[in-house]
C-alpha positions as CSV (number, residue, x, y, z in Angstrom):
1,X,4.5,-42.8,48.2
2,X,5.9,-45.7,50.3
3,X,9.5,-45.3,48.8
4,X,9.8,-41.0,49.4
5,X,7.5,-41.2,52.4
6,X,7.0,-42.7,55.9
7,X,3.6,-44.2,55.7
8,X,1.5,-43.9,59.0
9,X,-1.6,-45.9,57.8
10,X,-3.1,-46.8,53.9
11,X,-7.0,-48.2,53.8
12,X,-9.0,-48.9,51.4
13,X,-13.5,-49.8,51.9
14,X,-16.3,-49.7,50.1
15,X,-19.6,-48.4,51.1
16,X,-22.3,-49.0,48.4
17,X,-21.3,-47.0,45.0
18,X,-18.4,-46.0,46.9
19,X,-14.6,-46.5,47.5
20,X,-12.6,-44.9,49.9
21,X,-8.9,-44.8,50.0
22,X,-7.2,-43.5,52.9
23,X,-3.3,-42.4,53.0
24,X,-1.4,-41.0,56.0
25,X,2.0,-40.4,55.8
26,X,4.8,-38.1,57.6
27,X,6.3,-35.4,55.1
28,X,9.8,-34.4,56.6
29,X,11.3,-31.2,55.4
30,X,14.6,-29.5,55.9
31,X,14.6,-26.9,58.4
32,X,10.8,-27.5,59.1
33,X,8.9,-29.0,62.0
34,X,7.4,-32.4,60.3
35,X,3.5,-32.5,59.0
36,X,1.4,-35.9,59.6
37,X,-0.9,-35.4,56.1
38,X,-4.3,-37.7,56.3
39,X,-5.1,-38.0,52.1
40,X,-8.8,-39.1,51.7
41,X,-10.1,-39.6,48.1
42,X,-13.9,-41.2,47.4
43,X,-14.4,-43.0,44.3
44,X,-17.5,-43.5,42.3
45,X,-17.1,-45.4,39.4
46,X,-21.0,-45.2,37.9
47,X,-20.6,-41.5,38.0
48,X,-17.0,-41.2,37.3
49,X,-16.7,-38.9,40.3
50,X,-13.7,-38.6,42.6
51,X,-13.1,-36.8,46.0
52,X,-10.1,-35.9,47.3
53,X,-9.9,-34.4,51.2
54,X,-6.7,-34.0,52.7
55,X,-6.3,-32.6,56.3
56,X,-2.6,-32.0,58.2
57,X,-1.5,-30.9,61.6
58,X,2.3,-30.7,62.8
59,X,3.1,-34.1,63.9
60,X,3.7,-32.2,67.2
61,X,0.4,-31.2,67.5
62,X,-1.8,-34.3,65.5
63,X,-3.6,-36.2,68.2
64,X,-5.1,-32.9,69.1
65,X,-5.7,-31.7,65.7
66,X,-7.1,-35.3,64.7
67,X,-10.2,-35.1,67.0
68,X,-11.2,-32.1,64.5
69,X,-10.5,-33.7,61.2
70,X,-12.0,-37.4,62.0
71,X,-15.0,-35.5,62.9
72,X,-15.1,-33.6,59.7
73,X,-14.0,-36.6,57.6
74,X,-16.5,-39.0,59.3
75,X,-19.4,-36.9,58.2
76,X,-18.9,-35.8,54.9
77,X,-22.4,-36.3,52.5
78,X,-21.7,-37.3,49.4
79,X,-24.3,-37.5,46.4
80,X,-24.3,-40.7,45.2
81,X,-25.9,-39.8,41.5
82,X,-23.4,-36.8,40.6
């Protein structure tokens, strides 16, 4: 990603069984306005599980549209046993 992409931020935590990975990164396209994509995937290794969010805005319009998706990102419930 960091060699086709502009990375904006890359994260990694663990919370308990949990580890999150975040990626943000600007896609340019030709002859469209450029998209800020926020990649969010949740690992759990005892149950094998993985979660993958993404959530994108023009970059034109992301600190507005980012209020919505931290809040939506921020409070995800995820089952720890499945």
């Amino acid at each position: 990603m960091q060699k086709s992409k502009k990375v904006l931020l890359a994260d990694s935590r663990n919370a308990g069984p949990f580890q999150a990975f975040t990626l943000r990164h600007l896609d340019s396209q030709p002859k469209l306005p450029d998209v800020i994509v926020h990649n969010l995937f949740i690992a759990n290794d005892q149950t094998g599980t993985l979660w993958y969010y993404i959530f994108e805005a023009p970059e034109s319009e992301w600190e507005s549209a980012w209020k919505t998706g931290d809040t939506l990102l921020s409070n995800l419930l995820i089952e720890s046993e499945i």
